[in-house]
C-alpha positions as CSV (number, residue, x, y, z in Angstrom):
1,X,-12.2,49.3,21.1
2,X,-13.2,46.3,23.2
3,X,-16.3,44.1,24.2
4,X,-17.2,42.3,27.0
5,X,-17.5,38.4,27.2
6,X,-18.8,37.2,30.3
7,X,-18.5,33.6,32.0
8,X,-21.0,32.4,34.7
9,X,-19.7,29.6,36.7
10,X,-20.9,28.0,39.7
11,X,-18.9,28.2,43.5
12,X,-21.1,26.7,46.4
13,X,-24.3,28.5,46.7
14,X,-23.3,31.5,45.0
15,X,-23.2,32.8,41.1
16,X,-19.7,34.4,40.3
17,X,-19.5,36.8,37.4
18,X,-16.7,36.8,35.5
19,X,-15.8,39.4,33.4
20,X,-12.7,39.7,31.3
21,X,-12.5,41.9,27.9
22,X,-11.6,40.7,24.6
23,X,-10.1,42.5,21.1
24,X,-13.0,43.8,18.7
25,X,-10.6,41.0,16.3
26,X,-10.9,38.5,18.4
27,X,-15.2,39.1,18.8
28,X,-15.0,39.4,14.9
29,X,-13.5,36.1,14.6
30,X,-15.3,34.2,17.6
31,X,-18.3,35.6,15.2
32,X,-16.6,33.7,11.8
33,X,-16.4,30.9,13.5
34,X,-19.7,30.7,14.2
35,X,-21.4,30.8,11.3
36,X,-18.3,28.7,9.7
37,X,-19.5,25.8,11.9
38,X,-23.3,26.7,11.5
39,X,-22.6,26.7,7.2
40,X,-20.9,23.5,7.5
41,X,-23.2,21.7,9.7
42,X,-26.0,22.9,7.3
43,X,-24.3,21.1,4.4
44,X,-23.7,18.1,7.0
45,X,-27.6,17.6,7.7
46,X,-28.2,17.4,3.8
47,X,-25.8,14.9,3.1
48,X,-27.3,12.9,6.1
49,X,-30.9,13.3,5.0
50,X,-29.9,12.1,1.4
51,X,-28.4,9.4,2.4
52,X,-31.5,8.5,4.6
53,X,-34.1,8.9,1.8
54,X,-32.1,6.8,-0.5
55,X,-33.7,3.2,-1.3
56,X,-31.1,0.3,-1.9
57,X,-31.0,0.3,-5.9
58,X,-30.9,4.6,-5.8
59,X,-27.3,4.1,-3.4
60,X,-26.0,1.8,-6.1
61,X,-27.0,4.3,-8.5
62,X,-25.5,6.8,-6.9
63,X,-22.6,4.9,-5.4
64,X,-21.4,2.5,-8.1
65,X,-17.7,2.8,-7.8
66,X,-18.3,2.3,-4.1
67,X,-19.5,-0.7,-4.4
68,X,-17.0,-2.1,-7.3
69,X,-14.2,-1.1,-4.8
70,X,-15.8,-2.8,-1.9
71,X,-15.5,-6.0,-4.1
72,X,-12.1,-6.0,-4.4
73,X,-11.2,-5.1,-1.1
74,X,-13.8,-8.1,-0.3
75,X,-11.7,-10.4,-2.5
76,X,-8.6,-10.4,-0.5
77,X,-10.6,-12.2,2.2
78,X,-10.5,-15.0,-0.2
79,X,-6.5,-15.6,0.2
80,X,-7.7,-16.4,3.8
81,X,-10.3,-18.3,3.3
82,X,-8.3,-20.2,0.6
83,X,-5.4,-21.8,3.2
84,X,-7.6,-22.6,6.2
85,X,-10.2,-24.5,3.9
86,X,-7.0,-25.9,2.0
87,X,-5.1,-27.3,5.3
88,X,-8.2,-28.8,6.4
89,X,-8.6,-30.2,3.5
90,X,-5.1,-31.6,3.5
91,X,-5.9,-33.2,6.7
92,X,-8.6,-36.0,4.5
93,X,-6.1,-35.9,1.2
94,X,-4.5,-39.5,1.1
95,X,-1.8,-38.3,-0.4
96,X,-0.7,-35.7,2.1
97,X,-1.4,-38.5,5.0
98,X,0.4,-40.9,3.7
99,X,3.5,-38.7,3.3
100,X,2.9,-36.9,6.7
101,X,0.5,-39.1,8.8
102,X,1.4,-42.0,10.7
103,X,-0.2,-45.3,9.5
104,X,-3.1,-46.9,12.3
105,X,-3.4,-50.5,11.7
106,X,-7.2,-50.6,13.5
107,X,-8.6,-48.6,10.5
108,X,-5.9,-49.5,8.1
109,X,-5.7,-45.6,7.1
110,X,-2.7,-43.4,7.3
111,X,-3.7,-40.6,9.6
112,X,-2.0,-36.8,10.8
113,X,-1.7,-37.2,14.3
114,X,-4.6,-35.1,16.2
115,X,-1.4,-32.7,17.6
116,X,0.3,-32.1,14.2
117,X,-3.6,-31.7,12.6
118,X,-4.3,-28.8,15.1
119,X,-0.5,-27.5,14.8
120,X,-1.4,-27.0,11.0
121,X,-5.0,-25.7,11.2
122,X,-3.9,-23.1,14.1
123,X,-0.4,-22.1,12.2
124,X,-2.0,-19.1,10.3
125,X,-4.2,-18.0,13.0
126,X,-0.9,-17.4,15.2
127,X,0.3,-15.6,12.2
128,X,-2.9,-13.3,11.8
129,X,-3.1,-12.9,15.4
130,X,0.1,-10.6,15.0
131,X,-1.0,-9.2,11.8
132,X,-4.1,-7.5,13.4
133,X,-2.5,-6.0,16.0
134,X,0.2,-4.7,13.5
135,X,-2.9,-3.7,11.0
136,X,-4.7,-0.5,13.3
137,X,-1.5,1.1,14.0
138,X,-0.3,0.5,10.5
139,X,-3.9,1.2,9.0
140,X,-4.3,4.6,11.1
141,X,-0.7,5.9,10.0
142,X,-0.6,4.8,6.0
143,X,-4.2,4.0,5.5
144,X,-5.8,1.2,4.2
145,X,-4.2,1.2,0.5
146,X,-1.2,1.3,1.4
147,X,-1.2,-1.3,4.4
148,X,-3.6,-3.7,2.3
149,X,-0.7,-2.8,-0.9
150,X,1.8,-4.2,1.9
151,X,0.1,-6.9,3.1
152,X,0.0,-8.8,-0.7
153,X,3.6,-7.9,-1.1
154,X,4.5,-10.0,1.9
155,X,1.7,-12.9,1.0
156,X,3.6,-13.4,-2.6
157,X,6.8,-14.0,-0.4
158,X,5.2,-16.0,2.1
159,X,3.7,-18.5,-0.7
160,X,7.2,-19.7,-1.6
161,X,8.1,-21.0,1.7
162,X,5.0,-23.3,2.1
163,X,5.5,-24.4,-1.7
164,X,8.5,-25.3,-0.8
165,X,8.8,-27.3,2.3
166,X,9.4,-30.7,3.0
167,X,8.3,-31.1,6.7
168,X,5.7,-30.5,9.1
169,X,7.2,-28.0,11.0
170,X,8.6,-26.1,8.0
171,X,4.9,-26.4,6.5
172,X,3.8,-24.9,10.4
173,X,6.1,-22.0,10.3
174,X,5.1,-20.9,6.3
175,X,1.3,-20.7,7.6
176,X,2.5,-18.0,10.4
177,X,4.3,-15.9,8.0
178,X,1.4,-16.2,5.3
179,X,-1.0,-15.4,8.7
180,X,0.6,-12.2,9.0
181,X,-0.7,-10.5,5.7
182,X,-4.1,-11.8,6.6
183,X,-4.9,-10.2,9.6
184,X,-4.1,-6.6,7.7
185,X,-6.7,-7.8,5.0
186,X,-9.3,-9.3,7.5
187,X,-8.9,-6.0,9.7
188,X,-9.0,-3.8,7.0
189,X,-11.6,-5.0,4.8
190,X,-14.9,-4.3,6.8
191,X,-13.9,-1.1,8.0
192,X,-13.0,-0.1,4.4
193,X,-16.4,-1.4,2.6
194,X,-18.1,0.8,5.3
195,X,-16.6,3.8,5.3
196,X,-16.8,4.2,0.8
197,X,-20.5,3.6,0.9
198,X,-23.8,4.9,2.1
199,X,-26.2,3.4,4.9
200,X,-28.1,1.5,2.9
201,X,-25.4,-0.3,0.9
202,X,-23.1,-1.0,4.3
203,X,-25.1,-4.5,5.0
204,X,-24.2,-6.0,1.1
205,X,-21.1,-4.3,1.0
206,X,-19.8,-5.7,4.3
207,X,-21.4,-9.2,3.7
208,X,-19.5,-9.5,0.6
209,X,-16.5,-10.5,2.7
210,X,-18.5,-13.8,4.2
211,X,-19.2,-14.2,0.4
212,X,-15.7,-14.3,-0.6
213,X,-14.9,-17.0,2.3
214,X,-17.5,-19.4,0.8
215,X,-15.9,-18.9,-3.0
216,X,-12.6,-19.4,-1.4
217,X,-13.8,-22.8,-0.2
218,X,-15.5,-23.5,-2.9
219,X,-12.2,-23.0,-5.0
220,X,-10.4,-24.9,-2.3
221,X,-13.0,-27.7,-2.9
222,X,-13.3,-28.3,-6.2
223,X,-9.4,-28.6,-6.2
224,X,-9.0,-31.2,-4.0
225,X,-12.1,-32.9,-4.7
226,X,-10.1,-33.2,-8.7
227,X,-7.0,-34.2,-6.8
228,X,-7.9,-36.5,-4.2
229,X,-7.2,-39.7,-6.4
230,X,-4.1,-38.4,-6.5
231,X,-1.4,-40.0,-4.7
232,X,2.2,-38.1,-5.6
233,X,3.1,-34.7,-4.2
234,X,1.3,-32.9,-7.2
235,X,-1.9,-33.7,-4.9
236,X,-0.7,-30.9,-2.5
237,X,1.5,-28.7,-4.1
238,X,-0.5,-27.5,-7.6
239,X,-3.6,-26.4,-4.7
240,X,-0.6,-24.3,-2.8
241,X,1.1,-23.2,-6.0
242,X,-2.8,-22.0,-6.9
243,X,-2.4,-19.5,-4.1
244,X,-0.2,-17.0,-6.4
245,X,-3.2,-16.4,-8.3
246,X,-4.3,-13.4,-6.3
247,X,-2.0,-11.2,-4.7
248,X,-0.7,-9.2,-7.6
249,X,-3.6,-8.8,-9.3
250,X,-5.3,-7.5,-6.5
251,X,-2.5,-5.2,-5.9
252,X,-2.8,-3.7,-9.3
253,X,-6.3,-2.9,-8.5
254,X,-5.8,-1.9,-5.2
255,X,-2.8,1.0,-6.3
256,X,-6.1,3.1,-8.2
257,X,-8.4,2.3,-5.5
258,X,-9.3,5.4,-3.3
259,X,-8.7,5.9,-0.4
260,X,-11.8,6.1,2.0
261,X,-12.8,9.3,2.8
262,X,-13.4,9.2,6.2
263,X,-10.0,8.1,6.8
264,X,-8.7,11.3,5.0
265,X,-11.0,13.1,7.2
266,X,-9.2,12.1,10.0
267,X,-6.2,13.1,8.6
268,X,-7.9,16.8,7.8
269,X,-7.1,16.0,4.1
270,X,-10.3,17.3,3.0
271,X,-9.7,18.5,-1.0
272,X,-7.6,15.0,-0.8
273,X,-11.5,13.1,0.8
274,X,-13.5,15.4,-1.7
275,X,-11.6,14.1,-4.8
276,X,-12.2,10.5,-3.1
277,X,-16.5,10.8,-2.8
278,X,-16.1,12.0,-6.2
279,X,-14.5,8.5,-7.6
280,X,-16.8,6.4,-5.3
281,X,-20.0,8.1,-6.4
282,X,-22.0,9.9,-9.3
283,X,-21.3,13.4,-9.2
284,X,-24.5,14.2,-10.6
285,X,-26.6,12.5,-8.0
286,X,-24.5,13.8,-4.9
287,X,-23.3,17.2,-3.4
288,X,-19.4,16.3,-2.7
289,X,-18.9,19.5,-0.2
290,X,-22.1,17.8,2.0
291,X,-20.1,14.8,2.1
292,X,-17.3,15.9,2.9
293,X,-19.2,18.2,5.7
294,X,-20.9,15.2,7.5
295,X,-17.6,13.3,7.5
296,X,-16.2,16.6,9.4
297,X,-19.3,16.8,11.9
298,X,-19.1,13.0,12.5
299,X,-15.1,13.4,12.8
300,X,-15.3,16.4,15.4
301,X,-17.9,14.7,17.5
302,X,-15.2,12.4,18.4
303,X,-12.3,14.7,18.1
304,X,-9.2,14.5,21.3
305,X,-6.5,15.7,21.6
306,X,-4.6,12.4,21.4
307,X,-3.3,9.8,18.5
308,X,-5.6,6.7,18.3
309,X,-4.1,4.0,20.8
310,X,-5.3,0.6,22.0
311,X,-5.5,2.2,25.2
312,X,-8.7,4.1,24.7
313,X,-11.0,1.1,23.4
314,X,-10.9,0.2,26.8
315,X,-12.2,3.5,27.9
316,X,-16.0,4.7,28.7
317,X,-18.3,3.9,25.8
318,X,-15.5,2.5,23.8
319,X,-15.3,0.3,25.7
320,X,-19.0,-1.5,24.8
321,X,-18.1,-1.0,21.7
322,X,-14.8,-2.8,21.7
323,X,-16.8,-5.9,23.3
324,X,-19.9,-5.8,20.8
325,X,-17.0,-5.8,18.2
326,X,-14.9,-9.1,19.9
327,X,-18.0,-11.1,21.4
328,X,-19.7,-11.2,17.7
329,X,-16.6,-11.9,16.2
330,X,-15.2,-14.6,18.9
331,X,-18.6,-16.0,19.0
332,X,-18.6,-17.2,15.3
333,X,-16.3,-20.0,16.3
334,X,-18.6,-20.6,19.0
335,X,-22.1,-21.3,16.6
336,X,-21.2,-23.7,14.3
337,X,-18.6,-22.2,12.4
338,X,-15.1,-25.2,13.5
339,X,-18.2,-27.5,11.8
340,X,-18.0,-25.9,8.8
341,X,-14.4,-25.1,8.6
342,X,-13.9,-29.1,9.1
343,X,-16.8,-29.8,6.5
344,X,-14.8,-32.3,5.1
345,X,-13.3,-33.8,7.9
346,X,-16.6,-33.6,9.6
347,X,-18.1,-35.7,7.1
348,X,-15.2,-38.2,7.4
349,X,-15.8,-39.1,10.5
350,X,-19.8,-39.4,10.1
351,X,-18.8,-42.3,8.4
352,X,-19.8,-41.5,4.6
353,X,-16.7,-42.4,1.9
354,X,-13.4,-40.1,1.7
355,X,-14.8,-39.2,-2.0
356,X,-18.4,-38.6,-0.8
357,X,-17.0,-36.4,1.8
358,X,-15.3,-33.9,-0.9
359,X,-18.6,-34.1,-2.9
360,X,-20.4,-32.5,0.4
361,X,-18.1,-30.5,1.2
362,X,-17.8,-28.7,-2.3
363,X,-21.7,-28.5,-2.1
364,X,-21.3,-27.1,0.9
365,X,-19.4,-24.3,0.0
366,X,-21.3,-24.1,-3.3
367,X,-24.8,-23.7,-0.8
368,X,-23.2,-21.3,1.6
369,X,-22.4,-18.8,-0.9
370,X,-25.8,-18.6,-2.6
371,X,-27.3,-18.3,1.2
372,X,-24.4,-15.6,1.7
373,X,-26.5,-13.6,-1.1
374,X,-30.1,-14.3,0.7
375,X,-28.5,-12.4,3.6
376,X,-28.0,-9.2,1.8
377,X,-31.8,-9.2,1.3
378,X,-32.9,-9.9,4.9
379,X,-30.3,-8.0,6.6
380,X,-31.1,-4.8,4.8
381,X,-34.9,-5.1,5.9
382,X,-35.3,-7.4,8.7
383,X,-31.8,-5.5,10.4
384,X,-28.8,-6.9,11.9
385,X,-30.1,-7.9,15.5
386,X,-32.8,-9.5,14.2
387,X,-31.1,-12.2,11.7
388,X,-28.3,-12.9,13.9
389,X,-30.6,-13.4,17.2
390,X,-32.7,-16.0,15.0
391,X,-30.2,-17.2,12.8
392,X,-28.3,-18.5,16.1
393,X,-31.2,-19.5,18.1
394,X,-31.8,-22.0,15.2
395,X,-28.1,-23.0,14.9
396,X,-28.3,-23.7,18.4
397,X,-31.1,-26.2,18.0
398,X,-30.0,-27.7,15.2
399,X,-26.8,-28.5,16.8
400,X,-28.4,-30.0,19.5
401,X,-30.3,-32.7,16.9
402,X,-26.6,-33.1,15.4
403,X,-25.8,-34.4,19.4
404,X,-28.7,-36.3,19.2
405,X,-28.6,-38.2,16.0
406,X,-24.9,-39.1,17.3
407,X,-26.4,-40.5,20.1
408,X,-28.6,-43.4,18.5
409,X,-26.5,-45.3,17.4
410,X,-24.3,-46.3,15.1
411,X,-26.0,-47.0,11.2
412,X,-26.1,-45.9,7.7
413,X,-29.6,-43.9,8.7
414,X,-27.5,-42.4,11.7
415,X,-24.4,-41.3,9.8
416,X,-26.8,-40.0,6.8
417,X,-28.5,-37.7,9.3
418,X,-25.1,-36.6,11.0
419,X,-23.5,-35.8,7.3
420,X,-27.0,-33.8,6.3
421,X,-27.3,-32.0,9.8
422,X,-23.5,-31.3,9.3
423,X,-24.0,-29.9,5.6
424,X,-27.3,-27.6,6.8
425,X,-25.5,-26.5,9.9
426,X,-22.5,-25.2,7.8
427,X,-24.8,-23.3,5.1
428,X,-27.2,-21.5,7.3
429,X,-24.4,-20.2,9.6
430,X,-23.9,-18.6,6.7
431,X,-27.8,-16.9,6.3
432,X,-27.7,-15.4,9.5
433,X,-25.1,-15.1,12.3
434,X,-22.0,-14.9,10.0
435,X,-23.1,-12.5,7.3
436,X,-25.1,-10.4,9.7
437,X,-21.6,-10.4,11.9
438,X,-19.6,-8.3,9.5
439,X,-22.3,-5.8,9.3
440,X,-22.5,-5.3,12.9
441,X,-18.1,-5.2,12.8
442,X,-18.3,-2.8,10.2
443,X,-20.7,-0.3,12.0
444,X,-20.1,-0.3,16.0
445,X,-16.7,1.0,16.3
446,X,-16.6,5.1,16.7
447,X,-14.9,6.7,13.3
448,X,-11.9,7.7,14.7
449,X,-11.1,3.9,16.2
450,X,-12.0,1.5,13.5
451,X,-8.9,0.4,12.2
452,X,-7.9,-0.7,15.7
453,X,-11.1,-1.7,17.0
454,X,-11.4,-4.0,14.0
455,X,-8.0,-5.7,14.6
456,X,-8.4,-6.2,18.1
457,X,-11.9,-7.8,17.7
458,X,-10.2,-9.8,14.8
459,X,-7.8,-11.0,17.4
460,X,-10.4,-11.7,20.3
461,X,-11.6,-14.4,16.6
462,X,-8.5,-15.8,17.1
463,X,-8.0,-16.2,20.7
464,X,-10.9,-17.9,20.8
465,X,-10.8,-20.0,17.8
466,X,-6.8,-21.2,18.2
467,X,-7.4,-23.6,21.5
468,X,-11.2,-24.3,19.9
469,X,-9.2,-25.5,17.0
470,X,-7.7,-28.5,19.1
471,X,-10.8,-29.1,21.1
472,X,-12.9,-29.4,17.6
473,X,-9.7,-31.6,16.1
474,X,-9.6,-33.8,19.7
475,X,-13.1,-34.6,19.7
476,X,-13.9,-35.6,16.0
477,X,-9.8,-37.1,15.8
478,X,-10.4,-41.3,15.7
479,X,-7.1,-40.8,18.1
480,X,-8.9,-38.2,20.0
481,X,-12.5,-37.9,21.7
482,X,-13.7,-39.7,18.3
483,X,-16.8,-37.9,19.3
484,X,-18.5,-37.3,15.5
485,X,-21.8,-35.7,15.3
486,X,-21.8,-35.7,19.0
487,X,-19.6,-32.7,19.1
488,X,-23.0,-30.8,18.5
489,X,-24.0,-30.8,22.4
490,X,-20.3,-29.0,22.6
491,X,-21.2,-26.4,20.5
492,X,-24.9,-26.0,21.3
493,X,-24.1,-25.2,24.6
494,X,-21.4,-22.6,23.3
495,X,-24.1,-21.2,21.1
496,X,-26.8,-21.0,23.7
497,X,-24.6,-18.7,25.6
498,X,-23.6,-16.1,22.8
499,X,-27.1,-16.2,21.9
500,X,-28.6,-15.2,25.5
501,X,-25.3,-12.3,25.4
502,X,-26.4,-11.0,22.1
503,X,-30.0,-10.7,23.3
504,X,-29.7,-8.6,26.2
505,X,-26.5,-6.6,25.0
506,X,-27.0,-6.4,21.2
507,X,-28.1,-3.0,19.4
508,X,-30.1,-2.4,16.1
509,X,-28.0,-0.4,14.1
510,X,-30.3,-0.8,10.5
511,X,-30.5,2.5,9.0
512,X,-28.5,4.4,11.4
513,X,-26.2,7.0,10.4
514,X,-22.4,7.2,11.9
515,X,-23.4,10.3,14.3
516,X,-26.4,8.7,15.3
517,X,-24.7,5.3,16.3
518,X,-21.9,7.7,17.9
519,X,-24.9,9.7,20.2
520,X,-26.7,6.6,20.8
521,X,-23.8,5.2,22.5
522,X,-23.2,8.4,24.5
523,X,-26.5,8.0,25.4
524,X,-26.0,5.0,27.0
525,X,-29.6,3.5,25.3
526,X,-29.9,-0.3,26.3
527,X,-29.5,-2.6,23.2
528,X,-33.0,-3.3,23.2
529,X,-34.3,0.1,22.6
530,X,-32.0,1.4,20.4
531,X,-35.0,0.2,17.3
532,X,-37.6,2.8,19.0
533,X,-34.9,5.9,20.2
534,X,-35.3,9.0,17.8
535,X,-32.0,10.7,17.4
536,X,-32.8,14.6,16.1
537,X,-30.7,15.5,12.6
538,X,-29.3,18.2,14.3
539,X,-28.2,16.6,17.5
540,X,-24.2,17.0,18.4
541,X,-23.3,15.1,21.4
């Protein structure tokens, strides 16, 4: 027995009928299929609603494991955080300019020349800037685990050749090698954190990592701040020796973390992604199967035929994405963030005292992560355009007053109001555009692209930031620009630009499910309208 399917298309002005017969078997399972897709798509709109309805204390109810594991994936953002506050820091410890600087008579201070000072700060970006373009290729093959699991491995080695060297250039190279492991954990860590948790835990969860950069300068600043009287080698080497603190514990905890789900999705490892909802969440409070069901419908929205490739976030909507992604994360160095990752330096050349300076810049650090906490608040009500539009407009004009108190001349009221501008500058970067940043990482890139979409945006962060890195050192250098607080027109101007970008270009993606985000890009909605657009549950686009 047979039935008939049959196929209209379209030839000029006429309708052509074709007919051609199929196998009762093959109707039969055209027919399975059906209601295969229907029965999981079903369990799919559930698991969407749930997570819709659920308030901010029910997900971490529900989610607890989720959000234990997105802390220690979180933590290895500290290791980074931890060398580039620690080499600028070196930069203002006597004891590492007099055995390293060159001595200026004017100022009677030993100084590291303003090439070697940006050679140092930029050493580890060079170095990450390969390990995020090694991280989505690696990430999309092993997973995160296992390229996170590699990426501590290779940081315990690295440690040993910057404890041990004698020389600038040996102290240069040891920063690229240790910059290698950190652009798998910066790439990495946002697209993990939001993949293991639900919609209304991805704002906190992602934020943690701006968290974890404040403690690592905290850290970084309470140890030189102790050993800045200091004046043998000790003063240097106990905060680099300090660095083998993390990496093996992490990697302890790491080997029993889970694996995200969505990436064992993608691998159609679905028992494997069922077992992993059920370690990140309450089995009691959650259907597992639903989970795994909208992971599917998300995952077969974007199916291809082809493997991931850098190629294709270049392509069609991809493509916006992949440029929301690098513009928010380039345009952190462009908003006040060299400031803050010069704190001390900064304050140095404001003209308050060398011990002063550490005090600042520990408080500082100390302020920035208690803000870093505010944020979780407001960016989970107020939304993610919304506190990094305003958080940047008032960046902007604060570091405009920073240009201007520069300007009037130099006293003790002038350098106070430079160091305090400085210090507020630096901690509410941290309130709005930076916390609200990884949020908007963690969310824009399609499913099946994360891992490389994060690790090119990563590396658009460092393309910017390495030649900013030797503008910011030439113009506060004394053997530079010796600009000071007047830097702050620089990076107003800078700021005024990403700001205007992020207005017109910037969505709202507060509350917005994976397939929802993936059809409003499809879509094509302008940024500004995406707050007002209804997407229907059971829309597949």
């Amino acid at each position: 027995m047979s039935s008939t399917k049959v196929v209209e298309s379209k030839t000029g002005d006429q309708d052509v009928k074709v007919e051609r017969g199929i196998s009762q078997d093959e109707h039969a399972r055209d027919l399975d299929e059906k209601a295969r897709v229907i029965d999981y798509k079903a369990g799919a709109v559930e698991a969407e609603n749930a997570e819709h309805n659920m308030g901010v204390l029910e997900a971490v109810r529900a989610y607890p494991m989720a959000t234990f594991w997105a802390f220690i994936m979180s933590f290895t953002i500290i290791m980074e955080s931890y060398d580039v506050f620690l080499c600028g820091n070196f930069i203002a410890l006597p004891a590492f300019r007099q055995k390293y600087g060159v001595y200026i008579p004017e100022t009677d201070k030993w100084v590291i020349t303003t090439a070697w000072q940006s050679a140092l700060q930029v050493s580890g970006q060079l170095g990450a800037l390969i390990g995020v373009f090694l991280a989505g290729p690696l990430t999309s093959r092993i997973g995160y685990r296992w390229a996170t699991l590699t990426g501590l491995m290779l940081l315990n080695a690295f440690i040993f050749v910057f404890y041990f060297a004698e020389s600038l250039p040996v102290i240069f190279v040891s920063q690229i090698l240790e910059g290698l492991p950190w652009g798998i954990f910066i790439a990495n860590a946002p697209a993990y954190c939001s993949e293991i948790v639900p919609i209304k835990l991805r704002a906190p969860a992602t934020q943690m990592l701006q968290w974890f950069w404040a403690i690592g300068s905290i850290i970084v600043g309470a140890v030189t701040y102790v050993y800045n009287p200091v004046l043998n080698d000790s003063a240097f080497k106990i905060p680099i020796a300090l660095q083998w603190i993390f990496p093996t514990p992490l990697a302890i905890l790491i080997f029993f973390a889970p694996e995200s789900p969505w990436w064992l999705v993608r691998k159609g490892r679905l028992e494997e992604a069922a077992h992993s909802i059920g370690r990140l969440g309450r089995r009691s409070r959650l259907n597992v199967n639903e989970n795994v069901a909208m992971m599917r419908r998300v995952v077969e929205l974007e199916k291809t035929e082809k493997e991931p490739n850098f190629v294709e976030l270049f392509k069609g909507t991809d493509l916006y994405r992949t440029l929301i992604v690098c513009g928010v994360y380039a345009a952190q160095n462009l908003t006040g963030n060299l400031i803050a990752n010069q704190a001390v330096f900064f304050f140095e050349q404001a003209g308050v005292s060398v011990n002063t300076a550490f005090a600042l810049g520990l408080i500082t650090s100390g302020l920035q992560a208690i803000f870093v906490m505010l944020s979780w608040i407001l960016t989970s009500y107020l939304g993610r355009r919304t506190i990094y539009l305003w958080g940047s407009a008032f960046n902007v004009v604060l570091l405009i007053a920073l240009g201007i108190a520069a300007s009037v001349g130099a006293s003790v009221a002038a350098s106070n109001a430079q160091a305090s501008l400085g210090l507020i500058i630096s901690v509410l970067f941290t309130l709005g555009p930076a916390p609200a940043s990884w949020v908007i990482i963690g969310e824009t890139s399609s499913i099946r692209l994360r891992p490389l979409t994060t690790g090119i945006g990563r590396a658009s962060y460092y393309v910017v930031e390495i030649p900013l890195i030797f503008l910011s050192s030439f113009l506060l250098n004394p053997t530079g620009g010796n600009l000071g607080g007047k830097c702050g027109y620089v990076w107003g101007g800078t700021g005024l630009f990403c700001f205007v970008v992020a207005y017109f270009f910037l969505p709202e993606m507060r509350g917005r499910s994976y397939r929802e985000i993936d059809i409003l890009f499809k879509r094509q909605v302008p940024a500004r309208q995406w707050k007002k657009t209804v997407v229907d549950v059971q829309d597949d686009e």
